[in-house]
N, C-alpha and C positions, 0 to 999 in steps of 0.2 A: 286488532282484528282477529289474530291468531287464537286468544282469549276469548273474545265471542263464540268462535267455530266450533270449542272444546265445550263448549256450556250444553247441558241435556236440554233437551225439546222445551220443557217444563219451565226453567229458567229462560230460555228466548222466549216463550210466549208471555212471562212477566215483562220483558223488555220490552215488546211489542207490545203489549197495553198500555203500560208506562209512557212510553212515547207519543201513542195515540191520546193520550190523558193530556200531556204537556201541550200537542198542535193545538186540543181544543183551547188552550189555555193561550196560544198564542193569538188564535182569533181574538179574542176581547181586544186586545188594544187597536186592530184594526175596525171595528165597528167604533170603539170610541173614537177614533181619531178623524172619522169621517158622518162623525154625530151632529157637527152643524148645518142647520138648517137654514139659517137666517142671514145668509151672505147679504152682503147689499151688494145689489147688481140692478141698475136702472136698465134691463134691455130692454131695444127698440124690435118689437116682433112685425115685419112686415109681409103679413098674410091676403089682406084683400087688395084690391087697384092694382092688380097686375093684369100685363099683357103676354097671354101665352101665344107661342107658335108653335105647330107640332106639325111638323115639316112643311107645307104649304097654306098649313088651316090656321085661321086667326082667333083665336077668344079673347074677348077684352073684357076688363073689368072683372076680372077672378081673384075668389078668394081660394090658396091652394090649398087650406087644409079639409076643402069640400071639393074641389074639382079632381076629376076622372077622366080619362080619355082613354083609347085603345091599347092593352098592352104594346109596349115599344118591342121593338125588332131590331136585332142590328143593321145597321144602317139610318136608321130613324134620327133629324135634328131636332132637337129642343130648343125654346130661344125665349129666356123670362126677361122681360126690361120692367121696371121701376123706380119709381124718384126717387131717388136718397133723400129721406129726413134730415131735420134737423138733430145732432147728437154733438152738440160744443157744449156737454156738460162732461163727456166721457175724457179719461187721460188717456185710451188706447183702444179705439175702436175699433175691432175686429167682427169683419162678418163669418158670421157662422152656416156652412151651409153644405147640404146630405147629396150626398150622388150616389149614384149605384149602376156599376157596368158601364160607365160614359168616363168620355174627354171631355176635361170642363176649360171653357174660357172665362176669365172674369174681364169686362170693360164698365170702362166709365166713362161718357161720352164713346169717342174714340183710341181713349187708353188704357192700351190692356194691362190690369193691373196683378193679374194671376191666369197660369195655363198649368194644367197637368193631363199627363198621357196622349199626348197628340202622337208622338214618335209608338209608342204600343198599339195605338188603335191602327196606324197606319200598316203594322207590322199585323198587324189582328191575332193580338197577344193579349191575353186578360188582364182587365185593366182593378178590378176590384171595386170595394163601395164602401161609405164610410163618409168623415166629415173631413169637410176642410176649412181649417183657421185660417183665414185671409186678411192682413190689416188693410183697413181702410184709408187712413190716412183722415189730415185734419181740414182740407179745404176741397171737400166733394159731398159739403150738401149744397141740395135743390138740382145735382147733375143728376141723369140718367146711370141707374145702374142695369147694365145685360151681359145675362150668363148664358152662357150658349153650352152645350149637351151632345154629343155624337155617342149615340150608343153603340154598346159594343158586345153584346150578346141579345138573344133571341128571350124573350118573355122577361124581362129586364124589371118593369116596374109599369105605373097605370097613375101615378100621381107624383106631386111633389112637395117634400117638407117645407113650411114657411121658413123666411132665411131669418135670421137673427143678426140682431147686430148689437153686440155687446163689450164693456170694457176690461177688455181684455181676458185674462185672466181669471176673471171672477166666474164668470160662464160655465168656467170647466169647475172651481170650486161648491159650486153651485149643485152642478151636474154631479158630480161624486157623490155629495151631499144628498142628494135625492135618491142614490142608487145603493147604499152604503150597505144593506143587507145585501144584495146580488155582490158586491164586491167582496164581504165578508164570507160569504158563502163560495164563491169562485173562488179566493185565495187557499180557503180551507179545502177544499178538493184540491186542487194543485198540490199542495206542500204537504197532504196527506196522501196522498198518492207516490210521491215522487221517497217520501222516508220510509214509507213502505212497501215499494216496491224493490229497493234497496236492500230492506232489512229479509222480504222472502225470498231473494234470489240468496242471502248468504243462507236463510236455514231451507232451503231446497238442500242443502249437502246432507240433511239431518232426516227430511221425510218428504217425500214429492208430495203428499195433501198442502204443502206450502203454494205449488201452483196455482191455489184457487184463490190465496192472498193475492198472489201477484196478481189474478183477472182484477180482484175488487179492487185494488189499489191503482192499476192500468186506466180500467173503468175509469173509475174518480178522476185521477189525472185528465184522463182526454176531456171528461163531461167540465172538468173546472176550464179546463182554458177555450171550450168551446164559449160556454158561456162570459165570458172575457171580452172574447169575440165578437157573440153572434148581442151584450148588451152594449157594444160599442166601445169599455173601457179600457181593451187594449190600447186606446188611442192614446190615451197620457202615459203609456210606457213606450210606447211603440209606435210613434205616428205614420209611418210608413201603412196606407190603404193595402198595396199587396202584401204585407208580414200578416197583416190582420185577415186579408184574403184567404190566401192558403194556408193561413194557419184554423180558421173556423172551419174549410171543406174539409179537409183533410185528416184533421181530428173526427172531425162527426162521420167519416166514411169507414174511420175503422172501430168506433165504438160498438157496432151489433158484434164484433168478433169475441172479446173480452167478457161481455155482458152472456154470451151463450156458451160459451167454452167454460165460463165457473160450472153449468150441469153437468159437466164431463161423469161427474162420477155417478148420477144417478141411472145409467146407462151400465153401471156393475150389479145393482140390485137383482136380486133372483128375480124369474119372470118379465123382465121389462121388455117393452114390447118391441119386436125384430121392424116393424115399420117404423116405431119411433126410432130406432137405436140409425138405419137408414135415411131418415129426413135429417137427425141431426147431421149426420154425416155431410150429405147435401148442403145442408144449410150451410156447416160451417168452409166446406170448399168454394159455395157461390160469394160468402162472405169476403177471401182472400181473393177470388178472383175479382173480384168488382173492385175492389180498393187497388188492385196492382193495376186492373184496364184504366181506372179513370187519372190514376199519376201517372201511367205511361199516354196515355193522349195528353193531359194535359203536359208534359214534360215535353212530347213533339211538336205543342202548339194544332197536333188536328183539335181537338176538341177541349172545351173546359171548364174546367171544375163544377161549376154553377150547370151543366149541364144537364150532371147525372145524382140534379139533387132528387128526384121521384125515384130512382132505384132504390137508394139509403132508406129513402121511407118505408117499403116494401118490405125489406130486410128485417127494420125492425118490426114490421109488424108480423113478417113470419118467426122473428124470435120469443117475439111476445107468444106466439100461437102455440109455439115448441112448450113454454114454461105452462101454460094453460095447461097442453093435454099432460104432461107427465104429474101434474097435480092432481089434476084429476083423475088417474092412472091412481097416486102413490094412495088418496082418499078410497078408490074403488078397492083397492089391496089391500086397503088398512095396513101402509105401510106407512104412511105419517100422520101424525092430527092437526087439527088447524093450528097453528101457532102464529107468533109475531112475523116471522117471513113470512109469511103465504098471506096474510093480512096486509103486511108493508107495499108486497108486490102487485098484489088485485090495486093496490089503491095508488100506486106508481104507474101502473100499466093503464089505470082509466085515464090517470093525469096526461097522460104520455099519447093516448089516442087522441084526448081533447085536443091536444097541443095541436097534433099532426093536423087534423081534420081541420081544426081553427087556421093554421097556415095555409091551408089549400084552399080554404072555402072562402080566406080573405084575399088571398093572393088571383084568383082568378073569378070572382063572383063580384064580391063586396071591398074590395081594397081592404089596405089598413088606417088606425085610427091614425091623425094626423100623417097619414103617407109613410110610418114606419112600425116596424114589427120587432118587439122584444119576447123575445122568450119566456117563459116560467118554469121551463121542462129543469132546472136546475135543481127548484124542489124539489119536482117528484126523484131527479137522481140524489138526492140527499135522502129518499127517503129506503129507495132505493140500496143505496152505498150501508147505511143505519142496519136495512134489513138481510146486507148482506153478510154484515160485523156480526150481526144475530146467529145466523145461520153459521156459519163461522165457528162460532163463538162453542157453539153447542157444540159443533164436531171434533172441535180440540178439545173440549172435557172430558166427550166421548173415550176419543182419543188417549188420554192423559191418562183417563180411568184404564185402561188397557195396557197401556206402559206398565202404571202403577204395580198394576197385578200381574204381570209378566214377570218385573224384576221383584215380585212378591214369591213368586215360586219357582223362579230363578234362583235366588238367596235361600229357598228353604230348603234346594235341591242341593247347594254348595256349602250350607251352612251347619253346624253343630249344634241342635235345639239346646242342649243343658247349659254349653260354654257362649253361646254366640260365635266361635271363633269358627276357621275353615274345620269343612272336615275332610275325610279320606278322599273320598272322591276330586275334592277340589285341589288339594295335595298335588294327586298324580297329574292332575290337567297342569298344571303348575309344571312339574317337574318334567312332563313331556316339552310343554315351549322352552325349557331350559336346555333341552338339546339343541335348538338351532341358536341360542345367544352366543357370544361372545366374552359380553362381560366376566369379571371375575365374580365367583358366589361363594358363600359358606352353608352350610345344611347340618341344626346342630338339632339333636334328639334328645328324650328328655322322658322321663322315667317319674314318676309319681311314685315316691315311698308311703308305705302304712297305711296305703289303701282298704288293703282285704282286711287288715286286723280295726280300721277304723268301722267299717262294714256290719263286722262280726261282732266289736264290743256297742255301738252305741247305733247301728240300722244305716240301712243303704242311705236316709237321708241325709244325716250328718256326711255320709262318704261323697253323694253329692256335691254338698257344701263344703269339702276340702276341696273336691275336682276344681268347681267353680272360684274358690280362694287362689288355685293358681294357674285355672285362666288367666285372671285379672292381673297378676302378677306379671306372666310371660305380654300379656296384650300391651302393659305399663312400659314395661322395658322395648321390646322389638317391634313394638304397630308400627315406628317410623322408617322401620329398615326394611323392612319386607313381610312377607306372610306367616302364619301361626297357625296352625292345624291340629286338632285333636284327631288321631289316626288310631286310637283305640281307648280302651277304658283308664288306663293309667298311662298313656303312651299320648307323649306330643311331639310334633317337629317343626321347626322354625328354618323359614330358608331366608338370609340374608343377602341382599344384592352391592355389589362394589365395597364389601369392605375388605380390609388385610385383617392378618392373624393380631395383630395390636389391639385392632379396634374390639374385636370380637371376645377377646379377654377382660377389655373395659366394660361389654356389654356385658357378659359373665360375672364380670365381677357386682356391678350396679345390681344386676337381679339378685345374686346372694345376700346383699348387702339390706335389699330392700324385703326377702323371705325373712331376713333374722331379723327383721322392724317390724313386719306384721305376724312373726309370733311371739312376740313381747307383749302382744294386746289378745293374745288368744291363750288360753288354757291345754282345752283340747286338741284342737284342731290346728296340732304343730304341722309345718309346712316341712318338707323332706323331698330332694330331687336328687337321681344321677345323669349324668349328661355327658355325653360327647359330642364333638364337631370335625370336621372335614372340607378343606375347603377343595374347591373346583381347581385348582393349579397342582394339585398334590399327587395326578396319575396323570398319565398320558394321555389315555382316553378317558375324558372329562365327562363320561356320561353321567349323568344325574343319580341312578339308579347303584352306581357301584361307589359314588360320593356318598348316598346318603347308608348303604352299608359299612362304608369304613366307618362312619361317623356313630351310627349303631352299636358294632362292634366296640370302639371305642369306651362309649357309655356303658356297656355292660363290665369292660374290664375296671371303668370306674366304681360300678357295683361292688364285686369283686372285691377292689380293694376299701374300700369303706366299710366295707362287712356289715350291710344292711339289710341287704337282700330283700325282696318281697314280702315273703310271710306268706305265700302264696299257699 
C-alpha cells in the first residue's frame, strides 16, 4: 500500500485504467454463465378463475394480469382464493408469488401453510415487497388455495401478479436466465464502483480532482445495487424482502448527491454564474437533508421509506436541470464544445425522464404490465457512468499534460543544459536541507584539468565534449549515493549521503580507475581531475557550507601538489 502512495499521479492513473480494463473483463463470465435460456421448467401460471376480495367487495372470475381496482391504503385486506391444479409431474412444487407493503397468509383449505410480517404490520413497521418462495407440498391438488394481504402503507399497489407454481428451483434458474444482461450490468456497477472508490480515496493524498472519481464511482455503486433491487435479483443472494427493501430506498435516496456534486468544479470557471453557483448550493444541501429526514423517520418508525419516493424524483430532476443550464451556460461562453459527455448525458437524461414519467404515469393512471415494474434506468446510468469515465478521462490528460510541463521547467530550472546533471542552484537547495539532517554526509569537489588549453588548442566545442565526458564519468560512479552538480565551468560537486571515509575512497578510487579506461579509447580528449572531500563529522558545526570549503580547500591543495594547475 505504502508503494502505491509513493507512485506519481501518472502511474495511479495507469493503475486505475488497468483495473477498470480487468472489471470489464470480469463481467464476461458473468453474462456467460447466465446465458441459458432454455431451462425446462413446466410452470403452472395461474392467472384467470380467481376470486378477489378487496376488503368487503367481491370479483369473481379474474384474470389478475388484467384486473385493477383502487390504489390500496394501509389498512386495506386482500383475499385471492384458487384451485390448486393439478402438478404430480413436478419433484418440488413451489408457488411463486409478488407482494408489495402487505402481510401475507398463505392457506390451503384451512391450513396455513405460509405467514410473514404479521408481528411488523401490527407494530406498523415496514414490511417491504418482493417474492416469496413458498413450497407447496405433494397432496394439495383440487384444494382451495387463499392468500390473504394486509397492507401496510398508503398508495401500495392497484393489481396483482399471477402466482406461479413451479419446480422448484428451476423458476429462479429460468428467471436469471431471462435477466442476465441487468445482472451482468448491475454486478459491473457494484464491483466498479466499490475498486474504485477505494483506489480514489488512496490518490485523494496526491490531488483532490480525484474527488470526482470517487462521485463516479459512488454513482455506479449505488445505481448497481439499486437495480439489484429494484429488478428483484437481490433475492437469490438475499432473500430477506426487508435487506432488499431498504437496501433499494435507501440507495436511490442518495444517488442525486454523487451524481451533482461530480460539477463541483465547474462552478471554478471564470464567469460562471452567481445564481447557478447558489442553486447548486441549494441543491446540494436539499439533497443531504432529505436523505438524513427520510432514515431518520424511517429509523423511528414515524414514517417510511416508500413514502418519500416523489421527493427523490424531484431531486433528480432539479439535478438534471442544474446539468442542462451549466451546459448551456459552458456552449454560450464557448467554454466547451459538444463532445461525447454532453451527448452521453442529453441521452441519459431523456432515458431517465422516460423512466420517471413512465413509473408515475403507470403507477397511478394505467398500472403496470403484468402488476410489476422493472426498471431500465440502469442503462441509461451505464451510459451515464461511460460518459463520466469520458469526462474524466479528458481532465486527467489535461491534467497530466500540466504536471508534465511543470516538472518540464522545474528540471530546466534545476538542471545543467550541457551536462544533464544538477546545477548551482539546485546544489545550494540541497545543501540548505542538509542543515536540518542528521545523517552522516561527505561533499567531494572536483576540478576539471585542461580545460582552457583544450578550448584554446581545438574550440570551445571539443572543451564541451571533455565537460560532458566527465559528467558521465562522475554520474556512472556517484548517481547511486547521492547528487552531482556542475557549479561552474570546470567546477563540480558531489554530495554523498550515509557513507564513512572507506566507502568514499572506494568510490574515488572506482572513478579514477574508470577516467584511466576511458582515455585509453580517447586520443585527445584525456580526462584529468583534482578533487578533495570532507565529510559532515569532521567540525563541530556540521554546516554544510564550511564542509563543502574544507573540501574545496582540500582539492585545491591537491592541485598544488600534482603540479597541474589550470592553464588558466
Amino acid at each position: 500500500m505504502e508503494e502505491f502512495l509513493k507512485l506519481d499521479i501518472k502511474k495511479k492513473f495507469y493503475y486505475f485504467m488497468v483495473m477498470a480494463a480487468l472489471l470489464l473483463i470480469m463481467v464476461i463470465p458473468v453474462i456467460m454463465a447466465t446465458t441459458e435460456k432454455n431451462v425446462e421448467s413446466k410452470d403452472i401460471v395461474l392467472d384467470d378463475r380467481w376470486t378477489v376480495t378487496v376488503n368487503d367487495k367481491v370479483y369473481k372470475d379474474v384474470t389478475l394480469s388484467k384486473f385493477r381496482f383502487d390504489m390500496c391504503d394501509r389498512g386495506d385486506i386482500l383475499t385471492f382464493e384458487h384451485v390448486i391444479p393439478r402438478y404430480d409431474t413436478m419433484d418440488d412444487p413451489t408457488i411463486n408469488l409478488y407482494s408489495i407493503h402487505a402481510a401475507v397468509k398463505v392457506s390451503v383449505d384451512n391450513e396455513v401453510i405460509y405467514q410473514y410480517g404479521q408481528d411488523r404490520y401490527q407494530q406498523k413497521k415496514l414490511l417491504g415487497y418482493g417474492r416469496h418462495f413458498i413450497p407447496l407440498g405433494k397432496n394439495r391438488m383440487g384444494k382451495k388455495l387463499i392468500i390473504e394481504m394486509h397492507i401496510s402503507e398508503n398508495n401500495a399497489f392497484d393489481g396483482q401478479q399471477p402466482v406461479i407454481i413451479s419446480d422448484g428451483m428451476k423458476l429462479i434458474s429460468k428467471d436469471i436466465a431471462g435477466k442476465r444482461f441487468n445482472l451482468a450490468i448491475s454486478m459491473f456497477l457494484m464491483v466498479f464502483g466499490v475498486i474504485i472508490m477505494i483506489l480514489s480515496m488512496l490518490m485523494l493524498k496526491s490531488s483532490v480532482n480525484f474527488i470526482q472519481t470517487f462521485c463516479i464511482a459512488m454513482f455506479s455503486f449505488l445505481v448497481g445495487c439499486w437495480t439489484l433491487c429494484n429488478m428483484d435479483l437481490i433475492e437469490y443472494f438475499a432473500p430477506n424482502l426487508l435487506v432488499k427493501t431498504y437496501m433499494e430506498y435507501m440507495t436511490f435516496y442518495v444517488l442525486p448527491l454523487p451524481f451533482t456534486y461530480y460539477f463541483r468544479d465547474r462552478l471554478e470557471k471564470k464567469g460562471f454564474p452567481k445564481l447557478l453557483k447558489i442553486y447548486f448550493k441549494v441543491l446540494i444541501i436539499a439533497e443531504i437533508a432529505f436523505a438524513v429526514f427520510a432514515y431518520t423517520m424511517q429509523f423511528f418508525n414515524i414514517m417510511h421509506l416508500p413514502s418519500f419516493l416523489s421527493g427523490v424524483h424531484i431531486l433528480m430532476m432539479l439535478a438534471m436541470l442544474f446539468i442542462v443550464f451549466i451546459n448551456i451556460w459552458a456552449r454560450k461562453n464557448s467554454q466547451d464544445s459538444i463532445n461525447c459527455v454532453m451527448v452521453g448525458f442529453a441521452i441519459a437524461v431523456i432515458l431517465t425522464v422516460i423512466e420517471i414519467a413512465r413509473f408515475n404515469i403507470n403507477k397511478y393512471f394505467f398500472g403496470f404490465s403484468q402488476n410489476e415494474y422493472n426498471s431500465t434506468t440502469c442503462f441509461a446510468v451505464l451510459i451515464i457512468v461511460i460518459s463520466m469515465l469520458v469526462d474524466y478521462g479528458k481532465k486527467i490528460s489535461q491534467t497530466l499534460y500540466r504536471i508534465a510541463q511543470q516538472q518540464l521547467f522545474k528540471q530546466m530550472a534545476y538542471m545543467d543544459e550541457l551536462t544533464g546533471l544538477a546545477n548551482r542552484r539546485k546544489c545550494e537547495e540541497y545543501m540548505k536541507e542538509l542543515e536540518t539532517h542528521t545523517e552522516k554526509y561527505c561533499i567531494l569537489c572536483f576540478d576539471l584539468n585542461l580545460l582552457k588549453k583544450i578550448n584554446d588548442t581545438y574550440g570551445h566545442e571539443k572543451g564541451d565534449e571533455l565537460i560532458k565526458r566527465f559528467a558521465d564519468v562522475l554520474r556512472e560512479v556517484y548517481s547511486l549515493y547521492g547528487i552531482t552538480a556542475r557549479t561552474g565551468g570546470d567546477e563540480f560537486v558531489t554530495i554523498l549521503n550515509n557513507v564513512s571515509v572507506q566507502e568514499t575512497e572506494k568510490l574515488i578510487s572506482d572513478m579514477l580507475i574508470l577516467i584511466e579506461t576511458k582515455n585509453k579509447e580517447e586520443d585527445i580528449l584525456k580526462l584529468s581531475t583534482a578533487y578533495g572531500y570532507a565529510m559532515s563529522d569532521e567540525v563541530a558545526d556540521s554546516n554544510p557550507h564550511i564542509i563543502y570549503k574544507l573540501a574545496d580547500d582540500r582539492m585545491y591543495e591537491y592541485k598544488k601538489k600534482s603540479k597541474m594547475g589550470r592553464n588558466d
